[in-house]
N, C-alpha and C positions, 0 to 999 in steps of 0.2 A: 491374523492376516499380516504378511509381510509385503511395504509396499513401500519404492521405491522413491524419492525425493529429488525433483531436479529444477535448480532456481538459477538462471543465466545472472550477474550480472555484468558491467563493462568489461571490466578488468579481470572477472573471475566465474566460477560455475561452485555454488553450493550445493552439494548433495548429501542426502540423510537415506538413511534405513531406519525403519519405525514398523514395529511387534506392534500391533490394534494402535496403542495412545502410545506406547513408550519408544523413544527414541534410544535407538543401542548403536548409533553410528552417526558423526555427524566429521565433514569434511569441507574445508575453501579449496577448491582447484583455483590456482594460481594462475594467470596465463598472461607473459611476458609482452611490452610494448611489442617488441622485436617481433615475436610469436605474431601478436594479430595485426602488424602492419603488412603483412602477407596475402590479407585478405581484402579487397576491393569495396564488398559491406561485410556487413554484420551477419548476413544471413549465409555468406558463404562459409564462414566459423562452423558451420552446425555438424563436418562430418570431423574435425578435429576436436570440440568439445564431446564430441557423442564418442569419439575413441578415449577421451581424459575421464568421462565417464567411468566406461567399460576398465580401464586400466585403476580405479578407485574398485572396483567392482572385483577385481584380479587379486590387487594386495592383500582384502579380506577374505580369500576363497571362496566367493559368491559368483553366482551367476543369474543372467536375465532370468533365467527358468524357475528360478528361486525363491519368483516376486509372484504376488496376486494380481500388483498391479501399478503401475508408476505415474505419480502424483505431479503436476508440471503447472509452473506458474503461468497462467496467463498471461498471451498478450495483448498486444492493442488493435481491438475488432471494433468493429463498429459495438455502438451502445446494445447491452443484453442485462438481461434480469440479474441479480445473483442466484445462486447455485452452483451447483456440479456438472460438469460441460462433457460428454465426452468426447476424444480426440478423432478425429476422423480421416478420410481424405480430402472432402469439402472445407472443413476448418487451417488443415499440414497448406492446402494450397492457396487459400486467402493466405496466410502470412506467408507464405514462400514468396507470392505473385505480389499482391492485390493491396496489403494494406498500405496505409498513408504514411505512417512513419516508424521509418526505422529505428528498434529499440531491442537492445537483448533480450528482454521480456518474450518477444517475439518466438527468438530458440527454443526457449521450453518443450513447448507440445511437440514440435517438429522431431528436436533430440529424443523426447518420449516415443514418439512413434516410429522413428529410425530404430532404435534401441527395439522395442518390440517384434519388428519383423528379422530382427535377429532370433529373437526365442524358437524354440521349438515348437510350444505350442502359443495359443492365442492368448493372451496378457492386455487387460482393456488400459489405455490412456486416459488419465483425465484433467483438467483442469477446474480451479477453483477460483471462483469470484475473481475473476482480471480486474487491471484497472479502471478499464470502459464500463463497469457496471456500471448504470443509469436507469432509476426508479422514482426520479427527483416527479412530484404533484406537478399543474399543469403551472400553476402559478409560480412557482416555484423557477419556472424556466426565462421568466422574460425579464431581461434588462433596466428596458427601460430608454433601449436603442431598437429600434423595428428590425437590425440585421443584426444585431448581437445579440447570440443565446450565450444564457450562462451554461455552462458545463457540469458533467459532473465527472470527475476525475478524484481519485481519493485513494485512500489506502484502506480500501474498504476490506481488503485478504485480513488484514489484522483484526479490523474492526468489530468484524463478522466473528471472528474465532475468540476472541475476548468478551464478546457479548453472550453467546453461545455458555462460554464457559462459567459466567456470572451467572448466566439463567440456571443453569445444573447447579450453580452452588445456593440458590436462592429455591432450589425445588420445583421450578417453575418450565416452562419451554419458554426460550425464544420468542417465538411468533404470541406469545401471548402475553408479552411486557412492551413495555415503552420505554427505551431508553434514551440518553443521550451520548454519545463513544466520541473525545476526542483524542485524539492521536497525535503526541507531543514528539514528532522526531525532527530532524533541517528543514520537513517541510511541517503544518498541520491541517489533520482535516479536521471538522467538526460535525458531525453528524446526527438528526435524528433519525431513529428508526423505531415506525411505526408498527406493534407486532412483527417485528423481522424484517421489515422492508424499507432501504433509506430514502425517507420521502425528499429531504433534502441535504447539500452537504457544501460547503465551500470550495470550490477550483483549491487546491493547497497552493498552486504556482501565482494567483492572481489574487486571490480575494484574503478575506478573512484577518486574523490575527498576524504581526511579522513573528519570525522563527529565528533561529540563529542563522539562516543566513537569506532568509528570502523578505521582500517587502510585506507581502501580503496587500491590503487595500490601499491604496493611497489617492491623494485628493487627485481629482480628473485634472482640471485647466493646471494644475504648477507640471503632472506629468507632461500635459501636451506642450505647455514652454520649456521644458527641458527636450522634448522631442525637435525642436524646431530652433533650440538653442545655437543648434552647428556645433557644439561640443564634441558632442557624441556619436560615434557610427549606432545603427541599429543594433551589433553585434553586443556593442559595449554596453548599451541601456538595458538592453535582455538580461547580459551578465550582472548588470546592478542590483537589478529585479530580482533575480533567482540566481544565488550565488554568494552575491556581494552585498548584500541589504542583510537588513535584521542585525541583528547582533554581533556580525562582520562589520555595519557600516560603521554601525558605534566605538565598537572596544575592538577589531581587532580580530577579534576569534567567533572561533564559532563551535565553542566548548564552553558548554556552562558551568561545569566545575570553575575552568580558568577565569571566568567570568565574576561569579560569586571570591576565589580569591583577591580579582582585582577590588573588588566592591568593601574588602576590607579595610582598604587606603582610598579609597575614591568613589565620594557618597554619589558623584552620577554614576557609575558603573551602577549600584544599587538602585538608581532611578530607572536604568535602561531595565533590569531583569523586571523591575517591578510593573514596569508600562508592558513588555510581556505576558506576562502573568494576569494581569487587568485586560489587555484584547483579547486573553483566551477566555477569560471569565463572563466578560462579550459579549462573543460569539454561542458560548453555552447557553447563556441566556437566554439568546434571542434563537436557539434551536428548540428553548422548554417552549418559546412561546409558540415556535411553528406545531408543538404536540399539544396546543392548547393548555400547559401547563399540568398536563397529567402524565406523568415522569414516574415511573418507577426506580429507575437507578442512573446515577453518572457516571459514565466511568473514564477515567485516567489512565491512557495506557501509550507504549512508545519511551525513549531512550532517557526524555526528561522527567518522564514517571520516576526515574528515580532518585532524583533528588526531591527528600520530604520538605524541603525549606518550598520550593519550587513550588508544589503541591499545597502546601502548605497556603502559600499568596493568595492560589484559584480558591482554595477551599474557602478561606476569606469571607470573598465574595456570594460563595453558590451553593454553601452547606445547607439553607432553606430550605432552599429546590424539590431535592431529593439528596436520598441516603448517597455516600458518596462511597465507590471502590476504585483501587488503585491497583492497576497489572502492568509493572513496569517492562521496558522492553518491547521487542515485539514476538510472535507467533506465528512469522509465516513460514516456515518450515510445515508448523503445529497445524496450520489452518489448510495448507493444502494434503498433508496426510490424514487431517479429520473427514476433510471433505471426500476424499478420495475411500474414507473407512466408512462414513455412512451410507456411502453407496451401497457400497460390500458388503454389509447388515443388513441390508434393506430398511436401513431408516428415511432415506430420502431415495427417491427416483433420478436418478439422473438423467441432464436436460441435452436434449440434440440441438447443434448449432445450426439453423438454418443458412443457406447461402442466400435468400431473399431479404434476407437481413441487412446485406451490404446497401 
């Protein structure tokens, strides 16, 4: 099965070609300030990336016709199950019209479907696991403020695809493990899933462990005196929050390598990584607890998976737990060409988007 790869992000459009599991083509399209201050939003981009596409598509002597079927990352829909989504008209037009925030994400499917009614013949769209998936328990949802739900927002495209992949290398399915998946990139989520399903998982923007450059949890009353400070515009607390926090606010950077060198002259640099390393250890924790402590596997995955010192700290703490695996990087390329290839096997059914869903 050959099947197409299309992942918008700001600045640029990732696209892959992938034979069943193997990828034999992978590309950044590039696309210049200049280039997209051209455009009013984000969603008017979609018939100049879908031509940056097609012209990736030219270089290699391929064509649409050549695909079984093109794999597009989801965008931001109202909350849905995980799964395999296929793309539609009801779906191209909630994100053209309808949704709440503008996000590259968004382009995906739309480019995927623009792109298909080029083909000759019929070529199904799909998307996999978007970020809005939400499967969070009932308790799991309340605050602790009667108008503040917690969210669930995460990087569940990878999550999903690295847990998957532990389950086939442990002989087992999926749905019939218990794991715990954190996901160490600028932002992280922390996640349990209950036979395949994330019963719950930290906001990465708001909650949980800081990252190299976001806050993560922070005490409520010092946030709201600093809101009411007069310091700060809203803009600029946002940016503190997610951006400029974590391991920015500290040292600077927002590179753990360059982080761990400073740490070789300057024992707080070492205290920052290490207090790191200890809220993710946590947050894992306190996700074995939400599986009642029946954990099959941990897993480590995302850009800081790969430093073993880094690993090393968490492991520390939570090697008890459960047996611990480490897949550093990420997989969404991988995750939405798997998704798009179980389809195509008939190992999974794929799911129709309702528009009663909005």
């Amino acid at each position: 099965m050959r099947i197409l790869v299309i992942n918008p992000g700001a600045t640029s459009t990732k696209v892959a070609v992938f034979e069943d599991k193997q990828k034999i083509l992978q590309e950044t399209l590039q696309h210049s300030v200049e280039e997209l201050d051209k455009y009013p939003t984000i969603m008017d981009q979609k018939e100049m990336r879908a031509n940056a596409v097609e012209g990736f598509l030219k270089r290699h002597n391929l064509t649409i016709d050549q695909f079984d079927a093109i794999a597009a990352r989801g965008g931001i829909l109202p909350p849905v199950e995980s799964g395999t989504y296929i793309v539609d008209e009801n779906m191209v037009n909630y994100l053209i019209n309808k949704t709440k925030v503008q996000h590259a994400s968004n382009l995906a499917a739309v480019i995927g479907y623009e792109l298909s009614k080029r083909a000759s013949r019929t070529i199904p769209v799909y998307i996999t696991d978007p970020v809005s998936v939400d499967e969070m328990i009932p308790e799991a949802r309340l605050s602790g403020i009667k108008d503040i739900e917690r969210k669930s927002l995460s990087h569940i495209s990878n999550m999903r695809a690295v847990g998957i992949r532990i389950a086939e290398e442990l002989g087992k399915s999926f749905y019939e493990l218990n794991m715990v998946i954190a996901h160490l990139g600028s932002g992280i989520s922390v996640a349990p899933f209950e036979k395949g399903r994330m019963i719950d998982v930290n906001n990465a923007n708001d909650e949980g462990p800081f990252s190299v450059e976001r806050t993560g949890e922070l005490p409520v009353g010092d946030v709201v005196k600093l809101c009411y400070s007069g310091q700060y515009t809203k803009e600029q607390l946002k940016k503190m929050f997610v951006g400029k926090g974590g391991l920015v606010a500290y040292l600077g950077t927002n590179d753990l390598r360059e982080a761990f060198k400073m740490a070789e002259n300057d024992p707080k640099a070492l205290e920052v990584i290490e207090a790191m390393a200890y809220q993710i250890a946590q947050e894992i924790g306190a996700m074995c607890v939400v599986l009642k402590g029946k954990v099959d596997a941990i897993v480590l995955t995302g850009g800081m998976a790969y430093s073993e010192r880094f690993v090393d700290m968490i492991k520390s703490y939570v090697f008890k737990f459960a047996p611990i695996f480490v897949v550093p990087g990420e997989m969404e390329m991988e995750a939405l060409a798997y998704g798009a290839l179980r389809v195509l096997t008939g190992v999974e059914e794929p799911k129709v988007w309702k528009p009663q869903e909005v």
